[in-house]
MDTraj code that builds the backbone (N, CA, C; nanometers):
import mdtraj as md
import numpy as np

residues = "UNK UNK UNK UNK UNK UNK UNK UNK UNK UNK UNK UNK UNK UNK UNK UNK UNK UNK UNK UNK UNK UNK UNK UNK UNK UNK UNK UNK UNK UNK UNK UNK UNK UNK UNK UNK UNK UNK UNK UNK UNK UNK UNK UNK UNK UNK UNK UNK UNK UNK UNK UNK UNK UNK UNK UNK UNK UNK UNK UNK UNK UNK UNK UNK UNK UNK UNK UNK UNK UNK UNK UNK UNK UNK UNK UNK UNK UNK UNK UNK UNK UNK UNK UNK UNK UNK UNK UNK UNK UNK UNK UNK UNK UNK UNK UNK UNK UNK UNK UNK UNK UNK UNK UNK UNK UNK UNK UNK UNK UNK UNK UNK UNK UNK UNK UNK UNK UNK UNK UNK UNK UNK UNK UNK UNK UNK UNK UNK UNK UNK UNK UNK UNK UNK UNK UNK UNK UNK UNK UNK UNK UNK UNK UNK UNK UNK".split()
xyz = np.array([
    [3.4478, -13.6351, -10.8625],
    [3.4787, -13.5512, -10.7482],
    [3.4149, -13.4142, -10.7692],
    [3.3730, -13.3701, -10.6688],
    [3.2609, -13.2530, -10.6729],
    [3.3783, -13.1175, -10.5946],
    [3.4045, -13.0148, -10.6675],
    [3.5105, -12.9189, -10.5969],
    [3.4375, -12.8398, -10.5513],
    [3.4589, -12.7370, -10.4330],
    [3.3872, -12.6067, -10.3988],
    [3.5121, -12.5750, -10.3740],
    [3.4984, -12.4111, -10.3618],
    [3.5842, -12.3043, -10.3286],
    [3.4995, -12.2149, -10.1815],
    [3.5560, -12.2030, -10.0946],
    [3.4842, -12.1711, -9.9506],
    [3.6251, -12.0986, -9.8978],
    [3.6066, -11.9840, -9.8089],
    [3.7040, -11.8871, -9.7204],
    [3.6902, -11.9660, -9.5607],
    [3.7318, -11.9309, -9.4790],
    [3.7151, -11.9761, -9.3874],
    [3.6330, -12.0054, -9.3092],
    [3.5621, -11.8285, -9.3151],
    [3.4050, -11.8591, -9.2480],
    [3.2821, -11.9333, -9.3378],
    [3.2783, -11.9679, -9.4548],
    [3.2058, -12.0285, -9.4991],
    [3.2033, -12.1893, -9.4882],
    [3.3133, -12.2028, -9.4435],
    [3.3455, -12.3606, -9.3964],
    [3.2720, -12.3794, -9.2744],
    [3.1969, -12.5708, -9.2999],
    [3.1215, -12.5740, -9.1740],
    [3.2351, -12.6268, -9.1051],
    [3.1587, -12.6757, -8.9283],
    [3.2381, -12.7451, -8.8852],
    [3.2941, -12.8943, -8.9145],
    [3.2234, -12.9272, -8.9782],
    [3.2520, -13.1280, -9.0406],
    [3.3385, -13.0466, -9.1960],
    [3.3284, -12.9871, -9.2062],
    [3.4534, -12.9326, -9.3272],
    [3.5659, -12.9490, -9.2808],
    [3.5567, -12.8461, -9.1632],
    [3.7109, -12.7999, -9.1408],
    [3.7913, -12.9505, -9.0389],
    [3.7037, -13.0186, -8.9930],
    [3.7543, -13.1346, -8.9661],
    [3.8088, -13.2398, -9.0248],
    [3.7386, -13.2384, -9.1728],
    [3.7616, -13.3467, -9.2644],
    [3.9001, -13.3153, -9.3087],
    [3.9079, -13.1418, -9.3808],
    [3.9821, -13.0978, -9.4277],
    [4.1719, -13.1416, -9.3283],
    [4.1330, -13.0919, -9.1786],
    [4.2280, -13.0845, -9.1051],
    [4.2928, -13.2353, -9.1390],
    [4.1913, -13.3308, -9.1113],
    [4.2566, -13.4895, -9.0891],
    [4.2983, -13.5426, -9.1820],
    [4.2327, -13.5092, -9.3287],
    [4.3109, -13.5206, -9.4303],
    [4.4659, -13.4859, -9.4176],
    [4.4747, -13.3645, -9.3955],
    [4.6094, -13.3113, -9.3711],
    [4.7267, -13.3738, -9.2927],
    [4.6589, -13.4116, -9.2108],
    [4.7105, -13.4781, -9.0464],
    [4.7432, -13.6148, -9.1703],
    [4.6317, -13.7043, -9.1669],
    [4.6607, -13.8505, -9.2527],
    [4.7939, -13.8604, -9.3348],
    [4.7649, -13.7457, -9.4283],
    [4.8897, -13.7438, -9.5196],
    [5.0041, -13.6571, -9.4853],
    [5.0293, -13.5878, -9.4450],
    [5.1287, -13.5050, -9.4308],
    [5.2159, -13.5667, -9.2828],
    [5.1260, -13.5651, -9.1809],
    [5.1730, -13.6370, -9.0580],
    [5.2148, -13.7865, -9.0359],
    [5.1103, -13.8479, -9.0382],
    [5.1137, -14.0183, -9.0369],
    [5.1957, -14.0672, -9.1655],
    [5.1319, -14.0359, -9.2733],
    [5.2073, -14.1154, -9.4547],
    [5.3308, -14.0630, -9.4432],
    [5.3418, -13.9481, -9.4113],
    [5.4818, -13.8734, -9.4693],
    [5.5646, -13.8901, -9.3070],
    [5.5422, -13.9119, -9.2336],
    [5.6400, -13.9474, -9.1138],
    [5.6532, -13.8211, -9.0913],
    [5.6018, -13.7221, -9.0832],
    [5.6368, -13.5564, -9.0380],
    [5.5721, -13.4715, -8.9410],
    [5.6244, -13.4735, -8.8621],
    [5.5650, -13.4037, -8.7515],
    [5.6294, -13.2357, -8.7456],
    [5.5110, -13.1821, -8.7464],
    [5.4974, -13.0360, -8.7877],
    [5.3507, -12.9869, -8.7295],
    [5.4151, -12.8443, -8.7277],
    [5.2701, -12.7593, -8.6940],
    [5.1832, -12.7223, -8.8287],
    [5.0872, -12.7891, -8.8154],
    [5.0171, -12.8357, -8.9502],
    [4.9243, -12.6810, -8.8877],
    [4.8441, -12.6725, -8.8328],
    [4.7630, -12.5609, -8.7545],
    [4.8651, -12.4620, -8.7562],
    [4.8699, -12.3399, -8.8386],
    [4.9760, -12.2401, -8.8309],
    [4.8898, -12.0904, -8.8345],
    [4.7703, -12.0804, -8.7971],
    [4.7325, -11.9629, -8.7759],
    [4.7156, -11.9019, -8.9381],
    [4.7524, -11.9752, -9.0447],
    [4.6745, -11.9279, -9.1749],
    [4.5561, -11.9758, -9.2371],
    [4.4885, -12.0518, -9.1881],
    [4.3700, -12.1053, -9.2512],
    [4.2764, -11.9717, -9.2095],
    [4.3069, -11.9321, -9.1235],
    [4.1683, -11.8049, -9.1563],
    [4.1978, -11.7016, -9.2711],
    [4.3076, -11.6838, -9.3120],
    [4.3591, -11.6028, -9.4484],
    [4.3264, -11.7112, -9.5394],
    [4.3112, -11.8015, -9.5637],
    [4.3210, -11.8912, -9.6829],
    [4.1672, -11.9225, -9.7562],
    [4.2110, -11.9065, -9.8927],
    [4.0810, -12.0038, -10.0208],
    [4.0676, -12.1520, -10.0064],
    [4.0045, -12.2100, -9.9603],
    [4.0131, -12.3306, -9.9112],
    [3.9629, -12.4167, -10.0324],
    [4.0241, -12.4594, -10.1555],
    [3.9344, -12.5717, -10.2714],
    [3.9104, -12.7331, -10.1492],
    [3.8306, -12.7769, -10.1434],
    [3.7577, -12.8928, -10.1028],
    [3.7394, -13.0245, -10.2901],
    [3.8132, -13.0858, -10.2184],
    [3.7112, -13.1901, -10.3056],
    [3.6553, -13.2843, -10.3211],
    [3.5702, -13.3261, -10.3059],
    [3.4966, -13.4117, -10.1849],
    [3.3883, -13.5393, -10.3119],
    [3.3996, -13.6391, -10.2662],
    [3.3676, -13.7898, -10.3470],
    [3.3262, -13.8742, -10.2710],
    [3.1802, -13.8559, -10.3011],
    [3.0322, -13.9089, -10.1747],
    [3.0680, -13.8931, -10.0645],
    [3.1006, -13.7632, -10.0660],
    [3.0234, -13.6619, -9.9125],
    [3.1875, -13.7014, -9.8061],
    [3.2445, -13.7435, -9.8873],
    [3.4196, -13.7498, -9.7996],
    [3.5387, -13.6211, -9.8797],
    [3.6091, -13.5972, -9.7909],
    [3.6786, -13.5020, -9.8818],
    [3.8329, -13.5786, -9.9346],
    [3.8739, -13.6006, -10.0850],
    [3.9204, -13.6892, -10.0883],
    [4.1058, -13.5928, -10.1748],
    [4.0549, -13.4323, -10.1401],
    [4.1595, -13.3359, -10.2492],
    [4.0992, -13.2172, -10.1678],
    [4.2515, -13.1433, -10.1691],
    [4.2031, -13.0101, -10.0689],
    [4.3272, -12.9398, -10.1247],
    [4.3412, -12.7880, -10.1364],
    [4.4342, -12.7254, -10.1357],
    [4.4019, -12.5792, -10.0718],
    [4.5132, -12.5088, -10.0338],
    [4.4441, -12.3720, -9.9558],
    [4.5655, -12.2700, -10.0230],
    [4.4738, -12.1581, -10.0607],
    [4.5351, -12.0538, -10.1376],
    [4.5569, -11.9143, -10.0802],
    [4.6349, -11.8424, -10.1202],
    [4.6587, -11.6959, -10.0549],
    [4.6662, -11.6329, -10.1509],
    [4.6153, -11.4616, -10.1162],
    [4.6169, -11.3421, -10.2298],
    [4.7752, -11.3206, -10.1896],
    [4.7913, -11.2582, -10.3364],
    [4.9827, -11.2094, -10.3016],
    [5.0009, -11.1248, -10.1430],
    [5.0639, -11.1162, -10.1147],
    [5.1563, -11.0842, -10.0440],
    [5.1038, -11.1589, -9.8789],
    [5.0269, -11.2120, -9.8655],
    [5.0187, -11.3275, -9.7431],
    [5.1018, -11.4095, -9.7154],
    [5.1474, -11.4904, -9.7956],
    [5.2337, -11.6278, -9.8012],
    [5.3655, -11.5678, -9.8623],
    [5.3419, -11.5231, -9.9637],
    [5.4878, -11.4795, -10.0780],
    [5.4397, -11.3501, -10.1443],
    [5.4948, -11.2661, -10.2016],
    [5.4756, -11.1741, -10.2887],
    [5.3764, -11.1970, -10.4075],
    [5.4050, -11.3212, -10.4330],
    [5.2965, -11.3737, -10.5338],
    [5.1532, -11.4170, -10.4849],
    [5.0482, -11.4736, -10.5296],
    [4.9692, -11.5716, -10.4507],
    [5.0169, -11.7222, -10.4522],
    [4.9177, -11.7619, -10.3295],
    [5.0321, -11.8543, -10.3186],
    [4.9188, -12.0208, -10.3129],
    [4.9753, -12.1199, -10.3359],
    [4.8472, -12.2313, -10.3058],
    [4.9897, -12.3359, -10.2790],
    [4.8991, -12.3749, -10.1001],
    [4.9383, -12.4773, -10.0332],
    [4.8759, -12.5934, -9.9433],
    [4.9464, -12.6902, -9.8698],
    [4.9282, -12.7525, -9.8248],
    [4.8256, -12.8541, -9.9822],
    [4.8490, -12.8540, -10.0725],
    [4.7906, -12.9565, -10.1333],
    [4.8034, -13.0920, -10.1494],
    [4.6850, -13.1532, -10.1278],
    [4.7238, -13.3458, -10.0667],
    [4.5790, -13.4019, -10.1362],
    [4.5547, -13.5594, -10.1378],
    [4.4831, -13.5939, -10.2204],
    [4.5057, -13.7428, -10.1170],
    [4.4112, -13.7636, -10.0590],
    [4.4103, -13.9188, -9.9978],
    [4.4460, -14.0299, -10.0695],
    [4.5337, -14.1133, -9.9909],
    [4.6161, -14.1639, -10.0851],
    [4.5530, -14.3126, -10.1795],
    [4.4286, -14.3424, -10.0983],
    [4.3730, -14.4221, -10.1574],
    [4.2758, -14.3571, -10.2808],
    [4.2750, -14.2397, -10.3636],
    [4.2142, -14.1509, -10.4444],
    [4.3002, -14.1117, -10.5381],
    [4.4250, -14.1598, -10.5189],
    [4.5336, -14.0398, -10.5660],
    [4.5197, -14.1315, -10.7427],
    [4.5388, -14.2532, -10.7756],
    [4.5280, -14.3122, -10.9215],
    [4.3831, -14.2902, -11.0130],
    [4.3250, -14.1914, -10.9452],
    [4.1845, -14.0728, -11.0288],
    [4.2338, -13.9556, -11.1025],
    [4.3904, -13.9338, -11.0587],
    [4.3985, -13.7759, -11.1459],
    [4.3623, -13.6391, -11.0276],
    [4.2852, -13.6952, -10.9003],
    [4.2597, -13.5751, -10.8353],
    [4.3762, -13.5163, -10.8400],
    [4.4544, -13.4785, -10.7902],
    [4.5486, -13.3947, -10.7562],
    [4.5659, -13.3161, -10.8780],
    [4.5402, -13.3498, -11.0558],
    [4.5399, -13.2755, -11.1384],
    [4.4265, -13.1513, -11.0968],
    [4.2883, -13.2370, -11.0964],
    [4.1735, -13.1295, -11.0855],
    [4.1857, -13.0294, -10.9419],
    [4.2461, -13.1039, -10.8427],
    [4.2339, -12.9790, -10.7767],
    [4.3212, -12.8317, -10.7896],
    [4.4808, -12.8914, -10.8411],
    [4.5151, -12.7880, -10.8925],
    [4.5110, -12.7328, -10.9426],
    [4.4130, -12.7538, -11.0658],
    [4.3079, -12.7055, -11.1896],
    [4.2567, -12.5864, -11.1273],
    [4.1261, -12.6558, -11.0437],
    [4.0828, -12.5766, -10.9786],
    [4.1518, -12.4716, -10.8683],
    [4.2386, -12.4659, -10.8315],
    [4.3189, -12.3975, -10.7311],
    [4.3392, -12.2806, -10.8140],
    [4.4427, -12.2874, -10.9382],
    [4.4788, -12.1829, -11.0229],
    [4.3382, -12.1088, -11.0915],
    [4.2404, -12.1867, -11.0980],
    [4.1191, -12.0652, -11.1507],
    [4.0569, -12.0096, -11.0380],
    [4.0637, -12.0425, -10.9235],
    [4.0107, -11.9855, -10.8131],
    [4.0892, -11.8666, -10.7635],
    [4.2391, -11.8537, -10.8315],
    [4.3145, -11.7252, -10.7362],
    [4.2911, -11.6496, -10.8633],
    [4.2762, -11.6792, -10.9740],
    [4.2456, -11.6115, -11.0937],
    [4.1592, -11.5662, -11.0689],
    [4.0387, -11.5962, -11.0543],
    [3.9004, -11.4953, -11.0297],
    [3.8874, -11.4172, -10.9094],
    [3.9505, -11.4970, -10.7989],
    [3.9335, -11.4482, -10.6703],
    [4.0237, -11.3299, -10.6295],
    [4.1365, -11.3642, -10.6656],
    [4.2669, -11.2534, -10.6841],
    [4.3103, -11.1492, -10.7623],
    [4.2620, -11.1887, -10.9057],
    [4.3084, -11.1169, -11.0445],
    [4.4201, -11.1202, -11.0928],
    [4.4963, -11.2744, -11.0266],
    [4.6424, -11.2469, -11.0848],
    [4.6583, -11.3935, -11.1431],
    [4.7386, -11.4348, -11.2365],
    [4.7562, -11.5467, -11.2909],
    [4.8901, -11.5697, -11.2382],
    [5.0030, -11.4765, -11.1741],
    [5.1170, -11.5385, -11.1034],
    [5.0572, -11.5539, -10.9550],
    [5.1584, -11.6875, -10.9826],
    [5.1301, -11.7965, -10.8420],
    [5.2522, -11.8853, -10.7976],
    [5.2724, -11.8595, -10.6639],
    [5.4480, -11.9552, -10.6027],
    [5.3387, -12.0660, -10.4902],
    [5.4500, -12.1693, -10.5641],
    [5.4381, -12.2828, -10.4343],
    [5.5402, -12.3247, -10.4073],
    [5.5706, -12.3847, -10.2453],
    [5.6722, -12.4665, -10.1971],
    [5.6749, -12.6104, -10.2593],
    [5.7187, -12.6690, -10.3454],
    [5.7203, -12.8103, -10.3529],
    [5.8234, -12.9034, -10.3228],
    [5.7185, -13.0199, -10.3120],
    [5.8277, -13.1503, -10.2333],
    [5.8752, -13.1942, -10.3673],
    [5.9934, -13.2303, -10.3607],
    [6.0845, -13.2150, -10.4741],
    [6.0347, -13.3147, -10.5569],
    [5.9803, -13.4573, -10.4642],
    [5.9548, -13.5618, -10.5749],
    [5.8624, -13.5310, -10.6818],
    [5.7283, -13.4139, -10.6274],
    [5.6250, -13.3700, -10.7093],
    [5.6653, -13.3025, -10.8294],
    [5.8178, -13.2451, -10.8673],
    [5.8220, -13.1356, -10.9239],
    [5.7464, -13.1561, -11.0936],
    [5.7475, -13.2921, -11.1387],
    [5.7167, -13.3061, -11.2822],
    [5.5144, -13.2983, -11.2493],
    [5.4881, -13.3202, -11.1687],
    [5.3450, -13.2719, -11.1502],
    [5.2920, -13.1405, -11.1253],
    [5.4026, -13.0630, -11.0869],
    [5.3830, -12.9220, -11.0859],
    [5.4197, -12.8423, -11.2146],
    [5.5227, -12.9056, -11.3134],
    [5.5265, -12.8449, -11.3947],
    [5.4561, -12.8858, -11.5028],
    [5.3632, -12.9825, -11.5118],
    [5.2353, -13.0708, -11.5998],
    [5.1017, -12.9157, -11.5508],
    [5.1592, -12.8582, -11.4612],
    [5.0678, -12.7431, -11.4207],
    [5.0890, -12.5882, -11.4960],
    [5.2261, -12.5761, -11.5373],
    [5.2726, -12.4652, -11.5824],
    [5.4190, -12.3866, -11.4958],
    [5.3828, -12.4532, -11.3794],
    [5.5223, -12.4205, -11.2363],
    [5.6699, -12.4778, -11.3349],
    [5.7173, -12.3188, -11.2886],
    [5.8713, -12.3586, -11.3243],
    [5.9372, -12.3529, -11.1732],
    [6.1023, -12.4398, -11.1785],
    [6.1634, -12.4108, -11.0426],
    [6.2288, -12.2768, -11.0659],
    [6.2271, -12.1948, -10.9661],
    [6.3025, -12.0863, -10.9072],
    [6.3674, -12.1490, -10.7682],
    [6.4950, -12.0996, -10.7957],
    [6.6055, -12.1259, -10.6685],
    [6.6369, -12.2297, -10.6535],
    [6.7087, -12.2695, -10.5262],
    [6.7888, -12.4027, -10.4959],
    [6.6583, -12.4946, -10.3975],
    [6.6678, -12.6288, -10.3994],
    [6.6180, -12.6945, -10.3086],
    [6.6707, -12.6881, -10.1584],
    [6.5952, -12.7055, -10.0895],
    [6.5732, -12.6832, -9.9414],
    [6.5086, -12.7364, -9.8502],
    [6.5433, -12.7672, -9.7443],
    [6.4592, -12.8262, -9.6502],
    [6.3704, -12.7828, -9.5996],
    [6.2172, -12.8145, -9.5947],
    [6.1294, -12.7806, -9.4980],
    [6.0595, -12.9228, -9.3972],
    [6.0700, -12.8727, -9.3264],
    [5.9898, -12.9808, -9.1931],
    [6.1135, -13.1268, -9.2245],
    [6.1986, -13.1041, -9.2503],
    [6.2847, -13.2463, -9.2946],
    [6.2677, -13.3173, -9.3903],
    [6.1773, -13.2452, -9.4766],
    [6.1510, -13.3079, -9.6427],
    [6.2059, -13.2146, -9.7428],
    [6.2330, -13.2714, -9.8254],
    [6.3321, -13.2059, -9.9884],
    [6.1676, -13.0931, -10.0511],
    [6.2327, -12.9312, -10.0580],
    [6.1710, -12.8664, -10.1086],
    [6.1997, -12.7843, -10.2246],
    [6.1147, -12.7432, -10.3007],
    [6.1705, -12.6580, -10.3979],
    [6.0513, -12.4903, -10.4408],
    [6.1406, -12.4207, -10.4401],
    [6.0074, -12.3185, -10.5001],
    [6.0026, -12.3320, -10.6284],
    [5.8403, -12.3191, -10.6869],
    [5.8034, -12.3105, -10.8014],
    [5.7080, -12.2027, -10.8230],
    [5.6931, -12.1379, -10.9663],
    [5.6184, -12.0487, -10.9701],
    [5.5215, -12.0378, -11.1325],
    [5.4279, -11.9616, -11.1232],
    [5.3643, -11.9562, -11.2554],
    [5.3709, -11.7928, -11.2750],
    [5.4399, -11.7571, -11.3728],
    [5.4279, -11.5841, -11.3750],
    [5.3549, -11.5022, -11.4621],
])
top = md.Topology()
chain = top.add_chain()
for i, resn in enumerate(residues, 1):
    res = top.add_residue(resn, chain, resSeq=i)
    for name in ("N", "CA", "C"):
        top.add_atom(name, md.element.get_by_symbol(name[0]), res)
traj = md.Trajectory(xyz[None], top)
């Protein structure tokens, strides 16, 4: 899998499409969740791509602190589900955390997680902060790297 790091305007248009339907595929259709996936932050966001012969198959989108949370923040991360027994979802978060590192200058970082993920987030360095919670009708939890 081949990663880039791209802002908004550097994204073409067959990017931001791939990127979107990915999203839509997994988050909407797999996960039974209907939500406003389009929330008016992708033009603030670090967009990691990760893309495996010219398909994008791992995506995550990142924020400098105080956009999303006080911290920086990296979301919406998903990994097509026919890709997912490769480990992507390790490398993109790999890549996610060195991208707000260089791009940001900060090594603390909060994400929302779906509760089932939590032992994959903390294989990352994420500890839980606070109680679990609902978002969009799925089990959430905050996690953070400080």
């Amino acid at each position: 899998m081949k990663i880039s790091v791209k802002t908004f305007e550097e994204l073409t248009v067959h990017e931001l499409h791939d990127l979107l339907q990915l999203r839509s595929e997994v988050f909407v259709v797999e996960q039974d969740c209907v939500y406003q996936d389009i929330d008016g932050k992708d033009q603030r966001a670090l967009h990691i791509i990760g893309k495996k012969g010219g398909k994008t198959v791992a995506y995550t989108r990142c924020f400098a602190p105080g956009i999303y949370f006080d911290e920086a923040a990296i979301g919406r991360v998903v990994v097509d589900k026919a890709e997912r027994k490769y480990g992507y979802g390790h490398d993109i978060m790999e890549a996610s955390c060195i991208a707000i590192k260089k791009r940001y200058h900060t090594k603390s970082i909060k994400l929302s997680a779906q509760t089932y993920l939590i032992k994959f987030y903390e294989s990352h360095g994420f500890q839980i902060i606070g109680e679990e919670y609902l978002e969009d009708g799925i089990p959430h939890i905050a996690m953070i790297i400080a």
